[in-house]
C-alpha positions in Angstrom: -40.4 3.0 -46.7 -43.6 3.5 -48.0 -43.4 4.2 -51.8 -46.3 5.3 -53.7 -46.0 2.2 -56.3 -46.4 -0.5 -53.3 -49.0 1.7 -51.4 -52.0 -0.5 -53.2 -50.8 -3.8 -52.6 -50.0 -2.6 -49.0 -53.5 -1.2 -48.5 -54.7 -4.8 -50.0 -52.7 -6.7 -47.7 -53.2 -4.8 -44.4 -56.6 -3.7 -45.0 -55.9 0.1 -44.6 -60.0 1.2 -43.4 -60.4 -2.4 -41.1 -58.9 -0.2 -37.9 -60.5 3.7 -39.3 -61.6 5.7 -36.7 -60.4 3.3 -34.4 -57.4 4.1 -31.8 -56.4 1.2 -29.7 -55.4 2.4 -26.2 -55.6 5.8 -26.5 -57.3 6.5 -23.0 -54.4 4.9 -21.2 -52.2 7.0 -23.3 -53.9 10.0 -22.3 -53.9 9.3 -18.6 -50.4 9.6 -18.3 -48.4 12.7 -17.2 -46.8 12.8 -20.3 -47.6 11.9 -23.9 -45.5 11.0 -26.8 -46.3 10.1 -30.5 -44.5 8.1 -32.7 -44.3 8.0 -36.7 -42.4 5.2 -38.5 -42.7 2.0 -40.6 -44.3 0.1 -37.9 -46.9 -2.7 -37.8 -45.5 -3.5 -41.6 -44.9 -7.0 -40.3 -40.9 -5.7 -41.1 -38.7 -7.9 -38.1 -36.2 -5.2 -38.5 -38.5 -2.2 -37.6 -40.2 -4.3 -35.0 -36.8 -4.5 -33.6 -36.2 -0.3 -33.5 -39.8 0.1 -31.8 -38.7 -2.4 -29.3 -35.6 -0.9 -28.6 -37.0 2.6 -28.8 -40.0 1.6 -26.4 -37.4 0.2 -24.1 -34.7 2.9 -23.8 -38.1 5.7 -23.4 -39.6 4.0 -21.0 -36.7 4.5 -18.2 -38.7 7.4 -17.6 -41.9 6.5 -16.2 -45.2 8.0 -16.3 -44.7 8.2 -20.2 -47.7 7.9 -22.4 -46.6 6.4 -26.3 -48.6 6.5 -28.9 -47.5 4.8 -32.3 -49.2 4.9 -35.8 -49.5 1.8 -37.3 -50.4 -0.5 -40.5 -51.9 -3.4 -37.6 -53.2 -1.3 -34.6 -54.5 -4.0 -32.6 -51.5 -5.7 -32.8 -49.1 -3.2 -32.1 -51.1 -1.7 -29.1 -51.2 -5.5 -28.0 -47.6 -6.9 -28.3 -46.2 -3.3 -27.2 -48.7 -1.9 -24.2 -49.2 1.4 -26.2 -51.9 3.5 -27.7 -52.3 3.1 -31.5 -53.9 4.3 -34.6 -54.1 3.5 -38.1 -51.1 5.1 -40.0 -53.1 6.4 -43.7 -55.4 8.3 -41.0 -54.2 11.7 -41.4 -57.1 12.9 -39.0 -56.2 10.4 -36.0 -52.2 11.9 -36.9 -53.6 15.3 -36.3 -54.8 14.3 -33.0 -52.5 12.6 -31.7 -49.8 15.1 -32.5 -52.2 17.7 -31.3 -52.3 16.0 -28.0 -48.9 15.3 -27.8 -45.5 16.7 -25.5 -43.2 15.1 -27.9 -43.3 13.7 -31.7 -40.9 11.3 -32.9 -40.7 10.6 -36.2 -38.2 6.8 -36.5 -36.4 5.5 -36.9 -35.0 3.6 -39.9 -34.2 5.1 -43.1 -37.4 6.8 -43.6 -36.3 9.9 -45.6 -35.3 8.2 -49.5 -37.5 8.2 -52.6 -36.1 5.4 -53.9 -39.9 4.0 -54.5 -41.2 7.5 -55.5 -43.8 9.4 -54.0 -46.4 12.0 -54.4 -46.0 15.2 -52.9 -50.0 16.5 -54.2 -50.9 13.8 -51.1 -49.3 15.8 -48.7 -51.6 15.6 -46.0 -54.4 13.4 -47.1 -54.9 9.8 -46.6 -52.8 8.5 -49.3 -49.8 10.4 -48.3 -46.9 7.9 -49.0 -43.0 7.5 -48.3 -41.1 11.3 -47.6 -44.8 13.1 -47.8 -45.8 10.4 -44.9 -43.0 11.3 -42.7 -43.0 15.2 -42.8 -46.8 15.4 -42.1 -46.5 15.0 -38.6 -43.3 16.9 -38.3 -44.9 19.9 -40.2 -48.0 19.2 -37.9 -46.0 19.2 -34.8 -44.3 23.0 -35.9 -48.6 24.1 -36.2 -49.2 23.5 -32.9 -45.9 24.2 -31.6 -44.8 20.8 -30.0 -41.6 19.5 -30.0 -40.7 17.3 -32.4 -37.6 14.9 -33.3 -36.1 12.7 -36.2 -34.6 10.2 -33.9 -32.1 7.8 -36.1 -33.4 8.2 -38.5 -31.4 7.5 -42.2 -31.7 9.8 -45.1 -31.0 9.2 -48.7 -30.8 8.1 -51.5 -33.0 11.1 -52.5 -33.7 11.4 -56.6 -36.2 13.9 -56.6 -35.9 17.8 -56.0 -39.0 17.0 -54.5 -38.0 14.4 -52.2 -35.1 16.9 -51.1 -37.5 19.5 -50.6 -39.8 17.7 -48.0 -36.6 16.0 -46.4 -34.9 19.5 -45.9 -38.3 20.9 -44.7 -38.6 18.6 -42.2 -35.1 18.6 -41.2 -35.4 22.8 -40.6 -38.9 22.2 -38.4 -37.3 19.4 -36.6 -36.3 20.5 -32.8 -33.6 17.8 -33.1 -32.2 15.4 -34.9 -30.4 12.7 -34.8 -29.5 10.3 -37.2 -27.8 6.6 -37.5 -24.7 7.5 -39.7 -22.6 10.4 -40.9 -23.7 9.8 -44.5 -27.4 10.8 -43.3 -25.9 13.9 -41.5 -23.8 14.5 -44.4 -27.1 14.7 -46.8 -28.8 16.7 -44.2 -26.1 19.4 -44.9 -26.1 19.6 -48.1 -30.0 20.3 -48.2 -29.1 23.6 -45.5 -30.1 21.8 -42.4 -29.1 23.3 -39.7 -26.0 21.7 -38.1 -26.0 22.3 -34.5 -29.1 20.4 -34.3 -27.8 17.4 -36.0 -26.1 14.4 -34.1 -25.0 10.8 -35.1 -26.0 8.5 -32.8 -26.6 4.9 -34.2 -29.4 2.6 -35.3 -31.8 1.8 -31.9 -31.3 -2.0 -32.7 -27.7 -1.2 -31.5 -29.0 -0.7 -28.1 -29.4 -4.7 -27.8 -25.4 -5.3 -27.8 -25.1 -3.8 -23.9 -27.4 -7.3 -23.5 -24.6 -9.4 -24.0 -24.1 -12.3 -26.5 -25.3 -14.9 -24.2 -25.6 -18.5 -24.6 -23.6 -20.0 -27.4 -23.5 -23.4 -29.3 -21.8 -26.2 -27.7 -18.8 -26.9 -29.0 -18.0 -29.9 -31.3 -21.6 -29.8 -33.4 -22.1 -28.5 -36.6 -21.6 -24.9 -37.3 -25.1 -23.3 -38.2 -24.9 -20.2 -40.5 -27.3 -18.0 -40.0 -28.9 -16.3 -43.7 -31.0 -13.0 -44.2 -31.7 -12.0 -47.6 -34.5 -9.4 -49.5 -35.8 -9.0 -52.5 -33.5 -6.4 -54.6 -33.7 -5.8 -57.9 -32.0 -2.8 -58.6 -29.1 -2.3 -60.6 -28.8 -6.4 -60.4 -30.7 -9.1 -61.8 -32.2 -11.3 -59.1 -31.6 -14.4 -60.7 -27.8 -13.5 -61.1 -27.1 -12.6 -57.2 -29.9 -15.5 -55.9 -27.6 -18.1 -58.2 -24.2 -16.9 -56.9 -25.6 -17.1 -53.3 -27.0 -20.6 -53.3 -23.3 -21.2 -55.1 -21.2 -20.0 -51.8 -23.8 -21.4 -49.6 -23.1 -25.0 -51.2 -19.0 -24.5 -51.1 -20.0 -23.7 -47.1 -21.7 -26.4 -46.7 -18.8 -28.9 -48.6 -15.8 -27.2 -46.8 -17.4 -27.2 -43.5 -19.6 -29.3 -42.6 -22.3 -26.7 -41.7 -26.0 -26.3 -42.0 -27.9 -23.1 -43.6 -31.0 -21.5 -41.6 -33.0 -18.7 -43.5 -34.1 -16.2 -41.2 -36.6 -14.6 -42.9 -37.4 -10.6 -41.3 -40.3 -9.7 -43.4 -43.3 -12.0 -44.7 -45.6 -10.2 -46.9 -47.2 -13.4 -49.1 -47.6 -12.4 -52.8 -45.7 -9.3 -52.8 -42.2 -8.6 -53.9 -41.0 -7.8 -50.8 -41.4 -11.2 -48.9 -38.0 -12.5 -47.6 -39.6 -15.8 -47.1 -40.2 -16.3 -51.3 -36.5 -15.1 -51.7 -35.0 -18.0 -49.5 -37.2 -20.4 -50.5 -35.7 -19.7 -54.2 -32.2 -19.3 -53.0 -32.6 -22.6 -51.1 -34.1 -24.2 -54.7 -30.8 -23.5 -56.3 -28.9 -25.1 -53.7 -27.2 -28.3 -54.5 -26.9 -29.2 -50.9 -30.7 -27.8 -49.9 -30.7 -31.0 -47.6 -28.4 -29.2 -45.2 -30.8 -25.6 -45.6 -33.7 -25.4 -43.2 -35.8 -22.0 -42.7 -36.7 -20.2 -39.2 -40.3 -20.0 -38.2 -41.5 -15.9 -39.0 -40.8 -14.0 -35.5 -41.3 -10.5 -35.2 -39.7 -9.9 -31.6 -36.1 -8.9 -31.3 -36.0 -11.7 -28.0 -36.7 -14.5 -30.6 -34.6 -13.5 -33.3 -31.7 -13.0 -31.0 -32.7 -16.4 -29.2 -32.6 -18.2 -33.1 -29.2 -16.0 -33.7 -27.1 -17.1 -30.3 -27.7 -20.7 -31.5 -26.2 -20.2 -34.6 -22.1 -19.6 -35.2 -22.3 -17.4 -37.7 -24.1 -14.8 -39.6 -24.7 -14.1 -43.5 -27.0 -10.9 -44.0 -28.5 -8.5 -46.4 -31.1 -7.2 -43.9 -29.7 -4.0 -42.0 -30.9 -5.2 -38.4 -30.3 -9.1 -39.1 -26.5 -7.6 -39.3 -26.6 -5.8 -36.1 -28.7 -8.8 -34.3 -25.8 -10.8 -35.5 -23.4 -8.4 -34.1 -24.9 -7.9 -30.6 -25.1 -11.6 -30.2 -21.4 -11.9 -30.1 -21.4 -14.0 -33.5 -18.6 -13.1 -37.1 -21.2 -11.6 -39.3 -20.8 -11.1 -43.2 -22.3 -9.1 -44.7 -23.8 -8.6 -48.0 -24.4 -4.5 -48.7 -27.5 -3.7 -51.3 -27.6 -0.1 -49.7 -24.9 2.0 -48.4 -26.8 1.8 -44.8 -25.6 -1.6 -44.8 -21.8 -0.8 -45.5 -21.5 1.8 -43.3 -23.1 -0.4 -39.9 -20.8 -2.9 -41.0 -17.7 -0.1 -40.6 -19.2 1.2 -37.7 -18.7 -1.9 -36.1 -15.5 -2.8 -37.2 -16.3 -5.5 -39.3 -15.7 -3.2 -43.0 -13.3 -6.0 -44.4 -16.5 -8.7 -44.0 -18.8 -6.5 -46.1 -19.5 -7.6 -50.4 -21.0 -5.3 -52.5 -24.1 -7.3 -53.8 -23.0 -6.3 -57.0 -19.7 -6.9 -57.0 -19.6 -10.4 -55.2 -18.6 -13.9 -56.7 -19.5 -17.3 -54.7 -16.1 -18.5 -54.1 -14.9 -14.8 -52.3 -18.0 -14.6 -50.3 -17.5 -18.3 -49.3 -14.0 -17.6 -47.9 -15.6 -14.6 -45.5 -17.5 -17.0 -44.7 -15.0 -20.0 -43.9 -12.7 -17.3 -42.1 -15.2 -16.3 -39.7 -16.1 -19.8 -38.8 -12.1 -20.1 -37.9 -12.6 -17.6 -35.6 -10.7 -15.2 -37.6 -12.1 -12.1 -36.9 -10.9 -9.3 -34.7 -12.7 -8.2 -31.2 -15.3 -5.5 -31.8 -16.5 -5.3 -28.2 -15.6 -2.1 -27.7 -17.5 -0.7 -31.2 -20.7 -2.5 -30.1 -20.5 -1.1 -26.6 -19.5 2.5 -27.8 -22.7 1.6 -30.6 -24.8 0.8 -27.9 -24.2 3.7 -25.5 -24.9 6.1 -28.9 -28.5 4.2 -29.3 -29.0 4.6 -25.9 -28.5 8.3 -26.6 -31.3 8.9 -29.0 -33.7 8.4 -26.2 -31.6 10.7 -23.6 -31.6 13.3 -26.2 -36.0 12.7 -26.5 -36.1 12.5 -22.9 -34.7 16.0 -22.5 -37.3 17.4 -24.9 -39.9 16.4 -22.6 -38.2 18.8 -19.6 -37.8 21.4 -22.2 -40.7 24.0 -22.6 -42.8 23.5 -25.9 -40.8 25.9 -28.4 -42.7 29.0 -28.6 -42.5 30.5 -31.6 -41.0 28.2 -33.7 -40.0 29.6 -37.4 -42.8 28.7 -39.7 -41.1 30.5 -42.3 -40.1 27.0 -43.8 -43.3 25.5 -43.6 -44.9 28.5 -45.3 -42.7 26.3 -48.8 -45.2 24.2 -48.4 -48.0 26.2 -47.8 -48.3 27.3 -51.8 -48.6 23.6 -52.6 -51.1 22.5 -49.8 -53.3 25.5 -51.0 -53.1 24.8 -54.6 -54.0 21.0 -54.3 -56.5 22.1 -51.8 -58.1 24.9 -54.2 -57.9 22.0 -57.0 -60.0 19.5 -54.6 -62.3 22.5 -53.4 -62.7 23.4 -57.5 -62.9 19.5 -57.9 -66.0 18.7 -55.5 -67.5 22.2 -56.6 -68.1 20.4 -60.2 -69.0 17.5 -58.6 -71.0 19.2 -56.6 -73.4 20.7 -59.4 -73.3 17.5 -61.2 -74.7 16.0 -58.0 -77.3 19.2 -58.1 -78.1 18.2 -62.1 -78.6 14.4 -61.0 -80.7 15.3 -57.8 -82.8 17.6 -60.3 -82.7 14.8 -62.8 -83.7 12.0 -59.9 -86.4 14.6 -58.7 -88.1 14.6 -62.0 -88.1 11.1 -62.4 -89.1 10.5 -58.8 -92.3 13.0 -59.7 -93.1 10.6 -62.7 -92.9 7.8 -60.4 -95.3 9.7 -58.5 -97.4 10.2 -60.9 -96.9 6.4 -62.5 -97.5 5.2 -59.0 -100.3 7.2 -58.9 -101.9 5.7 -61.7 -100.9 2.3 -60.3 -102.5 2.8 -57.2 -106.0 3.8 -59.0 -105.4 0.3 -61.4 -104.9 -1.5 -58.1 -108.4 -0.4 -56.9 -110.1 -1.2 -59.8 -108.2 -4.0 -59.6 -109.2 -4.6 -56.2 -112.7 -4.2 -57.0 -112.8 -6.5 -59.7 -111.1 -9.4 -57.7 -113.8 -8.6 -55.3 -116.5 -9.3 -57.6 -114.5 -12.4 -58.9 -114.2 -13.7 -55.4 -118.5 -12.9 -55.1 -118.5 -14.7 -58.7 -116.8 -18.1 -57.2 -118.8 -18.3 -54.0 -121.5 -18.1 -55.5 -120.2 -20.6 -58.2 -119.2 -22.3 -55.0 -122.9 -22.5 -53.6 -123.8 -23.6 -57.3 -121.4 -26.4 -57.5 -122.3 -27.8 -53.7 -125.9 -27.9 -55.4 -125.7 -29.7 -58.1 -123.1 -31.9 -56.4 -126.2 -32.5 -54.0 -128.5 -33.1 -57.2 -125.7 -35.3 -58.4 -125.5 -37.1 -55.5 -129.4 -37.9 -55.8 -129.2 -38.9 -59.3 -126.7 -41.3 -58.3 -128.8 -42.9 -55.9 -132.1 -42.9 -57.7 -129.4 -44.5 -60.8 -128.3 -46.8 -57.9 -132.7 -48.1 -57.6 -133.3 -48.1 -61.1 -130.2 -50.2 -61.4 -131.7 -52.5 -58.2 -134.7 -52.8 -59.7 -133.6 -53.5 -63.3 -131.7 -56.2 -61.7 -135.2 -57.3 -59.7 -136.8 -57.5 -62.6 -133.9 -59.0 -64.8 -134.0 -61.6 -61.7 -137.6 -62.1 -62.3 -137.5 -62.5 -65.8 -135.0 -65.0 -65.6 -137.0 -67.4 -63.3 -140.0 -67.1 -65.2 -138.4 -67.9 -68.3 -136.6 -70.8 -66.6 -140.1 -72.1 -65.0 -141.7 -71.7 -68.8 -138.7 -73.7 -70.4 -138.9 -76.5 -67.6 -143.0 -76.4 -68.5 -142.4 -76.6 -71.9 -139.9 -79.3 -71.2 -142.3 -81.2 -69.3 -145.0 -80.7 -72.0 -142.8 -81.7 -74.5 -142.2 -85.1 -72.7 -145.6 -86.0 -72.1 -146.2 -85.6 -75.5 -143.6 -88.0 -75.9 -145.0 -90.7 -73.5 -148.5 -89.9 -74.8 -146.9 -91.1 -78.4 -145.2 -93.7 -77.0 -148.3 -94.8 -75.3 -150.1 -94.4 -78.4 -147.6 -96.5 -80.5 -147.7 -99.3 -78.1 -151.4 -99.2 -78.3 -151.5 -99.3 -81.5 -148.9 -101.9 -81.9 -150.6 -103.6 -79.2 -153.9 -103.2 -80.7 -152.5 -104.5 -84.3 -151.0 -107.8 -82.5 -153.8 -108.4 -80.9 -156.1 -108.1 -83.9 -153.5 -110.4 -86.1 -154.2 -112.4 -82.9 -157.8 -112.5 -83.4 -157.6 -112.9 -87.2 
């Protein structure tokens, strides 16, 4: 599941170092009689795998006493939802551990064992170990230490790459058993020179949900309510082709019967490709009748989905486990196969003649499947779900009797030793690797040591430039208080100049005063002067006048 082209954005989205070194419940885990480790594609925020683990956690734990542990993309949260011990699935050291410390490793289930995304084998082991690589480490680690392992239903193919055969056969040989969820997937097995005695079809863990019952259905009368699943696929098909023709069938639904779409989306992963929630909302988009299409809210548990499923009357779905929830909730389920794994549930079950090809589907014949299976045309596959059920069930009897078993003593490690020339040489290559970088570290130490000594010596330098620094600031700071005592000085002689300015100015104004009352008494003097002159003339004139009158008088 894990392909070495989406192993970025994965590590991006789920923050692959947030939970390092971290390993939620592992003490509880320990503290049981008997401890068990499982690998798979858990944690992914994948509905469908959620659903395995569930049913896998359920069917193991009718033995108590039973310590799981499970590697993980969200530790927290799995150790949470599930009561189990968990680790961060890219830590290869924490795998080690746990499978070190374990009585049995499982490794499932789902179709783990394809390269249909590619991977890298040179990551074998390490931290960025990816897709087949991923899922034969702890097998391969469980043969070392000589613990029982098992592949429990799990699928296999398509595999492209002899390398990706390789691994899968590899693990297949070091496996103590195997079991697996179709006969296609045991057929593969084969063919790579797996050993068949080991090898036994069971079915898909989800399958286990059917011996629940269908439980409660619609009332009668209302609208029928058909149930859609789809992924992003984008091989051998054009998206926009398939995505058009399946908003077309969805719209002659809706028109011939009356019904309303839900979108049940079973894996969110926002901005990525792979997010179920995008493809419905663009399948909805090209719906005519998109007033009658509605979408689920995002639920991981198998409980909700089911709960969402029993109130709906019919099922279209691409996802692998929204098919078999469909089919243990009692409800007609079409199906529309992008994988073989899909076809071959879908025959299981009984229900081959509802099953399109994705690439060989028109609107109109995938709208009739539908419209028959609202009329309650299908046949009764009660007894293939039961017989389905009973076979899930069985994956956990057969990992339950590994447990009583004795670990395997000597277990052949003659396949493992295929590996071993590649582990050494990519380990040699890392050693030779950090070896260079190792001496250009020693050339950059020697480089930063030189530098560091003529920082030394510069600081040196400094620090004798600070004194006389020092000493000079001193002197300046002697300089200014005594510049200080200076200035308080003559700010004390300025202070008496201004008050001897401020008496001279007093008396100038005294004296100003005095002038100014002088000169007034002189010009009244001179005033007074100059009038008595006056009357004095006048007195004089009248005299004279007097004088001349009386003389005319006398003459």
């Amino acid at each position: 599941r894990i392909g070495a082209g989406s192993l970025r954005s994965r590590r991006k989205l789920f923050g692959p170092e947030s939970h390092k070194g971290h390993d939620f419940g592992l003490m509880s885990a320990r503290a049981s009689s008997r401890r068990v480790t499982i690998v798979g594609y858990y944690g992914f925020r994948n509905a469908g795998d959620e659903v395995i683990l569930t049913a896998m956690l359920r069917d193991l734990r009718r033995r108590p006493k039973i310590g799981i542990t499970v590697a993980s993309a969200s530790p927290r949260e799995t150790a949470e939802t599930y009561g189990v011990a968990s680790f961060l699935w890219s830590d290869t050291r924490a795998l080690m551990t746990s499978v070190e410390s374990a009585d049995l490793v499982i490794v499932g289930g789902g179709g783990l064992f394809h390269d249909s995304f590619g991977f890298d084998p040179d990551a074998f082991l390490t931290d960025q170990q990816t897709g087949i690589a991923y899922y034969t480490a702890p097998v391969f680690l469980a043969a070392l230490s000589r613990r029982p392992v098992m592949l429990y239903a799990v699928g296999a193919g398509p595999l492209l790459s002899e390398q990706g055969k390789l691994f899968t056969r590899i693990a297949g040989e070091l496996a103590t058993a195997i079991t697996v969820r179709d006969e296609a997937s045991r057929d593969l097995l084969l063919a790579l020179g797996v050993t068949a005695h080991k090898i036994v079809v069971t079915a898909d863990p989800a399958f286990s949900f059917a011996a629940d019952g269908a439980g409660k259905r619609p009332p009668p009368g209302s609208n029928p309510v058909v149930a859609v699943s789809v992924r992003h696929w984008d091989r051998d098909i054009a998206p926009a082709f398939w995505e058009r023709e399946l908003a077309r069938a969805l719209d002659l639904i809706v028109e011939r019967r009356d019904a309303d779409v839900l979108f049940v989306p079973f894996q969110y992963l926002e901005g990525q490709p792979e997010d179920d929630g995008a493809v419905a909302c663009r399948v909805r988009q090209l719906m005519r009748r998109s007033d009658r299409a509605s979408m689920a809210p995002h639920a991981l548990g198998p409980d909700a989905i089911l709960g969402t499923l029993r109130n709906c009357h019919a099922v279209l779905g691409m996802r692998l486990h929204s098919v078999i929830l469909g089919l243990c909730a009692g409800l007609p389920v079409v199906a529309l196969s992008y994988e073989p794994k899909v076809a071959q549930a879908m025959a299981r079950a009984g229900r081959a003649d509802h099953t399109v090809d994705l690439r060989a589907f028109d609107a109109a014949r995938l709208a009739d499947m539908l419209d028959e299976s609202l009329a309650g045309g299908s046949a009764d596959i009660g007894p293939n779900l039961q017989a389905l059920a009973a076979e899930a069930v069985r994956n956990a009897t057969i990992a339950l009797d590994l447990l009583k078993k004795p670990a395997p003593a000597n277990p052949s490690l003659a396949t493992a030793l295929e590996l071993l020339p590649r582990i050494v040489r990519v380990r040699v290559e890392e050693a030779r690797a950090m070896q260079a970088e190792h001496r250009r570290c020693v050339a950059d130490v020697d480089i930063l040591m030189a530098r560091a000594r003529e920082l030394d010596a510069e600081l040196e330098q400094g620090s004798a430039a600070h004194q006389a620094l020092a000493l000079r600031i001193e002197d300046r700071d002697r300089e200014l208080q005594n510049l200080g005592a200076i200035r308080e000085i003559q700010a004390d002689e300025i202070s008496a100049r201004d008050r001897e300015l401020e008496r001279l100015r007093s008396e100038r104004d005294l004296e100003s005063s005095v002038r100014a009352a002088a000169e007034e008494r002189l010009r009244s003097e001179r005033d007074l002067e100059s009038a008595l002159r006056a009357a004095t003339e006048e007195r004089s004139i009248a005299a004279e006048a007097g004088w001349a009158a009386e003389r005319e008088s006398l003459e």
